[in-house]
N, C-alpha and C positions, 0 to 999 in steps of 0.2 A: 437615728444612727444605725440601728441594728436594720431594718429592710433597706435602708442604699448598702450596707454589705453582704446580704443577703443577695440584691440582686446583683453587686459584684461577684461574687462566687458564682452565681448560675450563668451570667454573661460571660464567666471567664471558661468555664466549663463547656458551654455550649462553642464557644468559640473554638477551642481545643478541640474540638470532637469534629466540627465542619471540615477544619483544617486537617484532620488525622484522615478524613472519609474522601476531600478531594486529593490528598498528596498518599493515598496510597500506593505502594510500588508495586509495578507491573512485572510481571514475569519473565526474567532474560534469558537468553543463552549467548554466548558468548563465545567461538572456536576460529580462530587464526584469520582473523580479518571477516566473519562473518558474525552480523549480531541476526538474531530472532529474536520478536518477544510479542506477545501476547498486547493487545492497545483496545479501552470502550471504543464504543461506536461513535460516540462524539469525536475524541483524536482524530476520525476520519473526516473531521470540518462538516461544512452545511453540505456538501456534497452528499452526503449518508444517511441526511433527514428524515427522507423519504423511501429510502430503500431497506427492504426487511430483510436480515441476514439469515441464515440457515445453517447448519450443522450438516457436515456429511461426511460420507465414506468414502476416500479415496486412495486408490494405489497409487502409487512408488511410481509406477512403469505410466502411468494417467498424466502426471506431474513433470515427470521427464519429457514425453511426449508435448506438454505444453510449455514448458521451460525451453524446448529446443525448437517450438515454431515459430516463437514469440521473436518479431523483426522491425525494426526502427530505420529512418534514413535520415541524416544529415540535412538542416537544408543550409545547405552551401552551395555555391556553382557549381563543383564537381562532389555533391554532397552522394554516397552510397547509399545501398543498401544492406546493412548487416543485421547479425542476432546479435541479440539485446545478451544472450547469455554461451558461451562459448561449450562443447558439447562436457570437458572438461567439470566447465563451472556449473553446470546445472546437474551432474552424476554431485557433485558435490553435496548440491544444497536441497536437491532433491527429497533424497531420505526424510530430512529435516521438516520441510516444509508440507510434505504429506504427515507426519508424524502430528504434526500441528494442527492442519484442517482437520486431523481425525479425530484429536483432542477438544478443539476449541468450541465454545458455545456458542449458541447463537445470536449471541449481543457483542463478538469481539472480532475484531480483523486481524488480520497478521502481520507484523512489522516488519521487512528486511532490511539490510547493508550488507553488500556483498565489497571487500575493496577489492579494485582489477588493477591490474597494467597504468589505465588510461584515468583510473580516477573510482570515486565508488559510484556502484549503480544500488540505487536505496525507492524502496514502492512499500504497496504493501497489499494483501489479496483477499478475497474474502468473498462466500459463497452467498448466491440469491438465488435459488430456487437450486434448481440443477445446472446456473451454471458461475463458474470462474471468473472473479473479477479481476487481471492484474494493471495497478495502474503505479506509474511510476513517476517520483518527484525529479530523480537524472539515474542517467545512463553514462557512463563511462566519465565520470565526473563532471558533466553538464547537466544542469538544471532543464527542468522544462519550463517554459514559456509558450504561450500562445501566439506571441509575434516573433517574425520571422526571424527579427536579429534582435539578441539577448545583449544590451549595453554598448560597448565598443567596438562594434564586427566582429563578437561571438557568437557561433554559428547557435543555431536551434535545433532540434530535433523533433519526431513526430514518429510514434508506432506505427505499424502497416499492418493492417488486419490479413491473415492468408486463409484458405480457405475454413469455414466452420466460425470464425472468427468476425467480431465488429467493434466498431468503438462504441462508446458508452453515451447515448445522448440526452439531452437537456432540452427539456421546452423552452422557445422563447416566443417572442411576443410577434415577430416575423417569419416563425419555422422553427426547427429545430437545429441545436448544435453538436453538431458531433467533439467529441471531449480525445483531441490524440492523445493522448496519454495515459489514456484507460481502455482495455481490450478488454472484451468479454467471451468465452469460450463456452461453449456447451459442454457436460461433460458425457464421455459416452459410458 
């Protein structure tokens, strides 16, 4: 009787403690339609497996610079070319999001939600070597997908690397893939 409640208490114990170590809460901020927060390296899926993150030092004026080169196009018939972030909304989040890379270890990525006009544009960044990673889940409240049309004749979108700038690719078993929706930046 006495060791089956023995090992009750340490089963219930160990149990609680797993449970207390994976649901710890991540680090938020939270200011008028923009969240930040601090996510492991796992959050960022199998995609992050293999890629060693880094800690660094960045300016304010580095971030804006990459917030406002950063561009996506529609693929629709008469699908654009726009920025991903408006010159407005990246002085915004700017601050923010250097504040964070200068802070963050290098076992974490950085979370965003920005909400716009058109919908929220949500990714999230994070440094490997010397350079930027930003890759985004949607952009003006459209998701990403990799096929052209997302459900019903929702259009899809795809980032456009500008100069300095590439997508983020993947080995495959016939070449490689390039990933739209992940841009990588050098930093200068």
């Amino acid at each position: 009787y006495k060791p089956i409640l023995v090992f009750f208490l340490i089963s219930t114990l160990l149990l609680g403690l797993i449970a207390g170590c994976s649901f710890t809460r991540e680090k938020k901020l939270r200011s008028k339609g923009f969240t930040l927060m601090y996510k492991s390296k796992s959050a960022g899926g199998y995609a992050l497996a293999d890629i060693k993150l880094a800690s660094v030092q960045v300016s304010e004026g580095e971030i804006l610079r990459q917030l406002r080169s950063l561009q996506y196009e529609e693929l629709a018939l008469f699908g654009k070319k726009k920025a991903v972030f408006t010159r407005e909304q990246a002085k915004r989040i700017g601050r923010l999001i250097a504040k964070a890379l200068n802070k963050s270890s290098g076992n974490k990525i950085i979370y965003y939600e920005l909400d716009t006009p058109g919908g929220t544009t949500e990714g999230d960044v994070f440094a490997n070597g010397k350079v930027l990673n930003w890759r985004f889940s949607s952009i003006q409240g459209r998701e990403f997908s990799s096929r052209a049309f997302n459900g019903w004749g929702g259009t899809n979108w795809r980032l456009l690397p500008s100069s300095g700038q590439r997508y983020h690719t993947t080995g495959r078993l016939l070449g490689q893939e390039a990933k739209e929706n992940w841009i990588k930046v050098a930093l200068s």
